[in-house]
C-alpha positions in Angstrom: -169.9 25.8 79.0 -170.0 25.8 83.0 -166.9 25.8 84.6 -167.9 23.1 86.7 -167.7 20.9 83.4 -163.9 22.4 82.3 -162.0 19.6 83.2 -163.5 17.1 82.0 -163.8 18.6 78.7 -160.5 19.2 78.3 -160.1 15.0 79.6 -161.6 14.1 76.7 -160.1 16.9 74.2 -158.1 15.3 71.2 -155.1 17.4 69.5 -157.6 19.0 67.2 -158.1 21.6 70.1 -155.7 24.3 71.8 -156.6 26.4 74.7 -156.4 30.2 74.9 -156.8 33.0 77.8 -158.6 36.3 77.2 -158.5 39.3 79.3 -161.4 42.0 79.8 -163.2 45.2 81.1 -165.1 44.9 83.8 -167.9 44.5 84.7 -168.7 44.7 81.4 -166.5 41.7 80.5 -166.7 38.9 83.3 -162.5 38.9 83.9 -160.1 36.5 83.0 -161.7 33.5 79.9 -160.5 30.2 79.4 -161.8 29.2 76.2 -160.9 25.8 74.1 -159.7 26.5 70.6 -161.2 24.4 67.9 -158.0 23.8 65.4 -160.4 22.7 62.2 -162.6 25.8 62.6 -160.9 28.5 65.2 -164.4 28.6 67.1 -163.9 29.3 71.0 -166.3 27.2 73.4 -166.0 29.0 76.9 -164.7 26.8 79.7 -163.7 29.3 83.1 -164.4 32.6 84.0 -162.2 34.3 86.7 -163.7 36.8 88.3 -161.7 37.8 91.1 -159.8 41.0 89.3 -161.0 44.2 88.0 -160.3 45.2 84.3 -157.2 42.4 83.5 -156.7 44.0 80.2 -153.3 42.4 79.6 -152.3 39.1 80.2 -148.7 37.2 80.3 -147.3 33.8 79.9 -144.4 32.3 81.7 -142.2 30.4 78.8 -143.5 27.0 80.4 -146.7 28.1 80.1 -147.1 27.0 83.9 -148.1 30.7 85.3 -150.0 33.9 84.2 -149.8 37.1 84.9 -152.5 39.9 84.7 -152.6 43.8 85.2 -155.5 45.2 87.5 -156.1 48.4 85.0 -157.4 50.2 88.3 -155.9 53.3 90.4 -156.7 52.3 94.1 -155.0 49.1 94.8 -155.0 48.5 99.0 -156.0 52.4 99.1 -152.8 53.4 97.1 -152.1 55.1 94.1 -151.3 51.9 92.1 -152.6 49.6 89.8 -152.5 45.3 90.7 -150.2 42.8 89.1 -151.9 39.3 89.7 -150.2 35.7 89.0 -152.3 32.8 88.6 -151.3 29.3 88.6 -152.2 27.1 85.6 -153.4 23.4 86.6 -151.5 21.0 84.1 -154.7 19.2 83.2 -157.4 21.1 83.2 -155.6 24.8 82.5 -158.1 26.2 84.9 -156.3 29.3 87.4 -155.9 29.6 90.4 -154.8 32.8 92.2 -151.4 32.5 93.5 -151.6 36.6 95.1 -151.4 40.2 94.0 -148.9 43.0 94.3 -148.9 47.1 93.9 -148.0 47.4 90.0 -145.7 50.8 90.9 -148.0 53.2 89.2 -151.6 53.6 88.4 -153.8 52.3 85.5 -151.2 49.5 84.2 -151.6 48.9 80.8 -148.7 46.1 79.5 -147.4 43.4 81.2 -144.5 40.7 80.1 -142.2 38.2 81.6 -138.2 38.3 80.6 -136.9 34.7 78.8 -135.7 33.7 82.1 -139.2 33.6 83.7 -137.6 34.8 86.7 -139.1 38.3 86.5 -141.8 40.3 85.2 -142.4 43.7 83.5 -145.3 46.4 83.9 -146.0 49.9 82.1 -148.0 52.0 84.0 -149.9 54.0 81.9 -151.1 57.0 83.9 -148.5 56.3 86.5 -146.2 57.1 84.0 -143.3 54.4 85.2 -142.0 51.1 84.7 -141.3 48.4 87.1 -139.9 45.1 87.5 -141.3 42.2 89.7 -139.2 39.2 90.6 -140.6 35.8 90.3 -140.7 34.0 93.8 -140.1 29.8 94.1 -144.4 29.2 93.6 -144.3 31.5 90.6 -145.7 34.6 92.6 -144.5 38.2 92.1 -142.7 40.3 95.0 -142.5 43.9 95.4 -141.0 45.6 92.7 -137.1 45.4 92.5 -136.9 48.4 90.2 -139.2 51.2 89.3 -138.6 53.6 86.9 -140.1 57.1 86.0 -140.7 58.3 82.4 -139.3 62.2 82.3 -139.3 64.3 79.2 -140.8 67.1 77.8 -144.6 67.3 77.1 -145.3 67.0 73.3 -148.5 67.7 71.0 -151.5 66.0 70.9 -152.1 66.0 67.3 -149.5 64.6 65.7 -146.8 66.6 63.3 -147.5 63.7 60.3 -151.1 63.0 61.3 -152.9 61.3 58.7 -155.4 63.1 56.2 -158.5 63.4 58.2 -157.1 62.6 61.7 -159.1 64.6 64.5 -159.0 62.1 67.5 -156.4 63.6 70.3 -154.1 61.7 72.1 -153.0 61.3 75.7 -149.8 63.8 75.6 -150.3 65.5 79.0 -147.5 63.8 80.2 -145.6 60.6 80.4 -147.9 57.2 79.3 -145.8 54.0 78.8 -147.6 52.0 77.0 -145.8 48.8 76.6 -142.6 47.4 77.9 -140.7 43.4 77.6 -137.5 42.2 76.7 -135.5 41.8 73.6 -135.3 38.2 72.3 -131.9 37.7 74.0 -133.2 39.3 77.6 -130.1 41.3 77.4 -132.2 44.9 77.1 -135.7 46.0 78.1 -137.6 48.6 75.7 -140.5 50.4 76.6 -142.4 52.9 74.7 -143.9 56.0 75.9 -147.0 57.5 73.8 -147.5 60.6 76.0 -143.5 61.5 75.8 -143.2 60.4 72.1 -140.2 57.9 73.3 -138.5 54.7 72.8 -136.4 53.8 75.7 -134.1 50.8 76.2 -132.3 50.0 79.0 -129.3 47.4 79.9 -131.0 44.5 82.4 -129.2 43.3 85.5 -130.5 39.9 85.7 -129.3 39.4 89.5 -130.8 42.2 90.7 -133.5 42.8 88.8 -132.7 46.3 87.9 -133.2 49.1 84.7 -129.3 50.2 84.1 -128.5 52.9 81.2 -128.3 51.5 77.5 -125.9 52.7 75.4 -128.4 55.0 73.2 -131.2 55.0 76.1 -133.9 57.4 74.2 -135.3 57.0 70.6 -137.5 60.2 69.7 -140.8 60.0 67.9 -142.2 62.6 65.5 -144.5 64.7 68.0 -147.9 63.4 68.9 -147.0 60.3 67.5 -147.7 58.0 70.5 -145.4 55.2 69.9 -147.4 52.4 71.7 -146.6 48.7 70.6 -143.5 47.2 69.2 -142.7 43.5 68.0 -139.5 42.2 67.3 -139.0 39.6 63.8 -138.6 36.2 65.1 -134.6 36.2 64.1 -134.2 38.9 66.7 -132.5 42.1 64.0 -135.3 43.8 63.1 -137.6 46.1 65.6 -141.2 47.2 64.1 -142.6 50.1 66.5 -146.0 51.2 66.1 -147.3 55.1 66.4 -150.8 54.8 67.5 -151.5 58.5 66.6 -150.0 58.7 63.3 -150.7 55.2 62.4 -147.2 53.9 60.7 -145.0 51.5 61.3 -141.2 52.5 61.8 -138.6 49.4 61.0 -135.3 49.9 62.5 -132.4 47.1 62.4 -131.9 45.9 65.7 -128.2 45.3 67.1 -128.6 43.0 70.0 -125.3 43.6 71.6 -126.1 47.0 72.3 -129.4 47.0 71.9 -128.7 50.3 69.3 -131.2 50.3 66.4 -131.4 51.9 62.9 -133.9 53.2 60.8 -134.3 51.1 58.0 -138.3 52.2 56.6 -141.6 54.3 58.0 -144.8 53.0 56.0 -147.9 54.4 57.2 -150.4 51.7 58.4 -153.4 53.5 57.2 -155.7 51.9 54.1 -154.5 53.4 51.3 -157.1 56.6 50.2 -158.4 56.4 53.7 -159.3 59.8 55.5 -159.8 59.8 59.2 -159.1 58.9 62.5 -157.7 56.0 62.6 -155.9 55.4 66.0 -153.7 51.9 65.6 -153.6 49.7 68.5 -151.9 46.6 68.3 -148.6 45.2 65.9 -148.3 41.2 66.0 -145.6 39.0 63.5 -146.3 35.3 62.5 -144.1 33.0 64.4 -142.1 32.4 60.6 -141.8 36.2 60.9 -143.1 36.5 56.9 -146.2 38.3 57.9 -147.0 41.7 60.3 -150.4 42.8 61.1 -151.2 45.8 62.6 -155.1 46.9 64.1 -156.3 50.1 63.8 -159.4 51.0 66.4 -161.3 53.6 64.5 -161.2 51.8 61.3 -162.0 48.7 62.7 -159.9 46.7 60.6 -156.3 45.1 60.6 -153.8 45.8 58.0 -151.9 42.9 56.3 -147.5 43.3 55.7 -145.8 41.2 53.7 -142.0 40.8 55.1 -139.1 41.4 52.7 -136.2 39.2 53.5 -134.4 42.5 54.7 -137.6 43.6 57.0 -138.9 45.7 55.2 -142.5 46.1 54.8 -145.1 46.5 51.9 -148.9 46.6 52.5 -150.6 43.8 51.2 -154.2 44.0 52.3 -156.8 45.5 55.1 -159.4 43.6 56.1 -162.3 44.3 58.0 -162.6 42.8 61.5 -166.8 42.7 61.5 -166.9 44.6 64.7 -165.9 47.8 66.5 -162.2 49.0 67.8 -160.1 46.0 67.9 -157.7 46.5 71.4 -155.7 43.6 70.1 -155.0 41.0 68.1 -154.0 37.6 68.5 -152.0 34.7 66.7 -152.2 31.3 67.2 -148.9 29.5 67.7 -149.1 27.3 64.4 -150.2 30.6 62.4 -153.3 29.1 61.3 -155.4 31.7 62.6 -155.8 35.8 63.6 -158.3 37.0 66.2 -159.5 40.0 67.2 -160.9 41.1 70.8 -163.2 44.0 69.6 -163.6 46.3 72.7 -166.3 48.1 71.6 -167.6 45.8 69.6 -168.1 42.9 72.6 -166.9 40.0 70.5 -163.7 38.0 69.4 -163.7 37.5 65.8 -161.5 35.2 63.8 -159.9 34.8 60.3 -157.9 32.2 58.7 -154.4 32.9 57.3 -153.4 32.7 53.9 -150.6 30.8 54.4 -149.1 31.8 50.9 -150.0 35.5 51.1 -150.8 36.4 54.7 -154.6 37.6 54.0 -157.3 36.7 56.0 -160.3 35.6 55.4 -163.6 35.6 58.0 -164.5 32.4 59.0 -167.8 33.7 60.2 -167.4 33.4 63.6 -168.0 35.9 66.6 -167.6 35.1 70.1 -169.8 37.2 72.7 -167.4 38.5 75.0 -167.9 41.8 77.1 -165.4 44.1 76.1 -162.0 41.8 75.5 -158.8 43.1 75.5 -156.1 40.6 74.8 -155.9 37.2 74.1 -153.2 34.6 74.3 -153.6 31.2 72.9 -151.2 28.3 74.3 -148.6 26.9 72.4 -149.8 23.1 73.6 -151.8 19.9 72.4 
């Protein structure tokens, strides 16, 4: 639907729609989607496009759901060695964006972005820059320049991993440091980031005055080597922390101690189909809001694999469904855990299923959204 038209679409919407943002790669995918989410039926009918970034393959929400915040994937920002983080303003009424400015993300080819509970700053990983960095949030919702940068250092692991999966022959990234992801616990006490090229988990204390990284008490969780820990979620009540290898494909479930931001192993379950041989490479680990059901996406199998959550967090493999398309980057929940989508990179669509709300499965409702090559999608917790 043309832009032009957005607004008053959204005039006349009724609470049987919610909204969503989806971020892409350029120039095969257009930039930045708004896109109107039918509740009965989880189709997408397309309402912006923002074209004015290159490759915003990650995409943030402020809690008010009043800003957003993309990476610029790129390496030459200004002529630097850096990557763009961009902030948009959201219009109240019509949810179009508007570009509030850009800033250097501390490191090339960014690849995560998040904002801490406050709203009052923003985290990056910079994948081939191989740091982290923290943005504070100025009075319009802007970013400044970085308060706090931080370098990943560790020794260089294998690119195959140790536990590798029957089958496995895709490498990895392990020439050196590759933060993958990076946000805040639930209480925005600690920051954790995960580093697929070092094989670490790393948490850090956060000075919420001055925006800085400080020293946790355990600072460094080791992976098995090659492993590529790449996303985590943490259970809605906040003690339990699911990370997710993306080379070995498992799951690792620690008990989380929010205090110190200290974690213990609980369980390791591999995220692989069971009987499946190959490469597999998981991408992307996403809980229902209720916190009694984890999906995880695994790229080379196209398909996302269903959890069911024991009241302890623990996890047992329910299901693995096909996503219809090729390499799902991520996947996405809506807020009322109705439905799952999937932007399938390679595949140039979003596909959608509807959750069993008794047993977590999914099932296709049929639906695939052309999109060239989507990334991540977020869909607003509004009417």
């Amino acid at each position: 639907m043309p832009g032009a038209h957005a607004a008053a679409v959204l005039q006349a919407a009724t609470p049987d729609f919610s909204y969503a943002y989806v971020g892409t790669y350029t120039p095969n995918g257009g930039g930045i989607y708004l896109f109107r989410v039918e509740r009965a039926s989880g189709a997408l009918t397309q309402l912006q496009v923002v074209d004015d970034i290159r490759n915003p393959s990650w995409l943030a929400l402020n809690g008010a759901q009043t800003r957003l915040y993309a990476i610029s994937e790129i390496d030459n920002f200004e002529g630097t060695r850096n990557g763009a983080v961009v902030s948009y303003a959201i219009d109240p009424d019509s949810l179009r964006l508007t570009r509030l400015g850009a800033v250097r993300s501390g490191g090339t080819l960014p690849a995560y972005v998040s904002v801490h509970p406050s709203g009052k700053f923003v985290f990056v990983a910079n994948f081939a820059g191989g740091s982290v960095a923290v943005f504070p949030v100025t009075a319009n919702g802007a970013l400044g320049a970085a308060s706090d940068v931080r370098p990943s250092v560790g020794a260089r692991h294998l690119a195959r991993a140790v536990d590798d999966p029957p089958g496995q022959f895709a490498s990895s990234d392990h020439d050196g440091p590759h933060p993958h992801m990076v946000a805040a616990d639930p209480s925005g006490q600690f920051v954790v980031a995960n580093d697929a090229g070092l094989d670490l988990t790393l948490v850090w204390r956060f000075d919420a005055q001055a925006g800085r990284l400080l020293p946790a008490q355990i600072p460094v969780i080791s992976a098995p080597s090659g492993s590529a820990p790449r996303h985590f979620a943490f259970h809605p009540n906040g003690r339990t922390f699911y990370n997710l290898y993306e080379h070995d494909a498992k799951v690792v479930v620690y008990d989380y101690d929010g205090a110190r931001g200290a974690m213990r192993h609980k369980q390791t379950i591999s995220a692989s189909p069971t009987k499946f041989a190959g490469s597999i490479l998981s991408s992307e680990i996403q809980l229902t809001a209720d916190g009694r059901f984890l999906y995880v996406a695994n790229r080379l199998h196209s398909s996302v694999g269903v959890f069911g959550v024991a009241d302890d967090g623990q996890l047992r493999m329910t299901a693995d469904t096909w996503v219809h398309a090729d390499s799902p980057r991520s996947i996405a929940i809506d807020p009322g855990g109705e439905y799952l989508y999937s932007c399938n990179q390679k595949g140039d669509s979003i596909t959608s299923f509807r959750i069993n709300s008794s047993s977590g499965a999914l099932q296709f409702t049929g639906l695939f959204e052309p999109v060239g090559s989507p990334a991540f999608m977020t869909v607003l917790n509004r009417r």
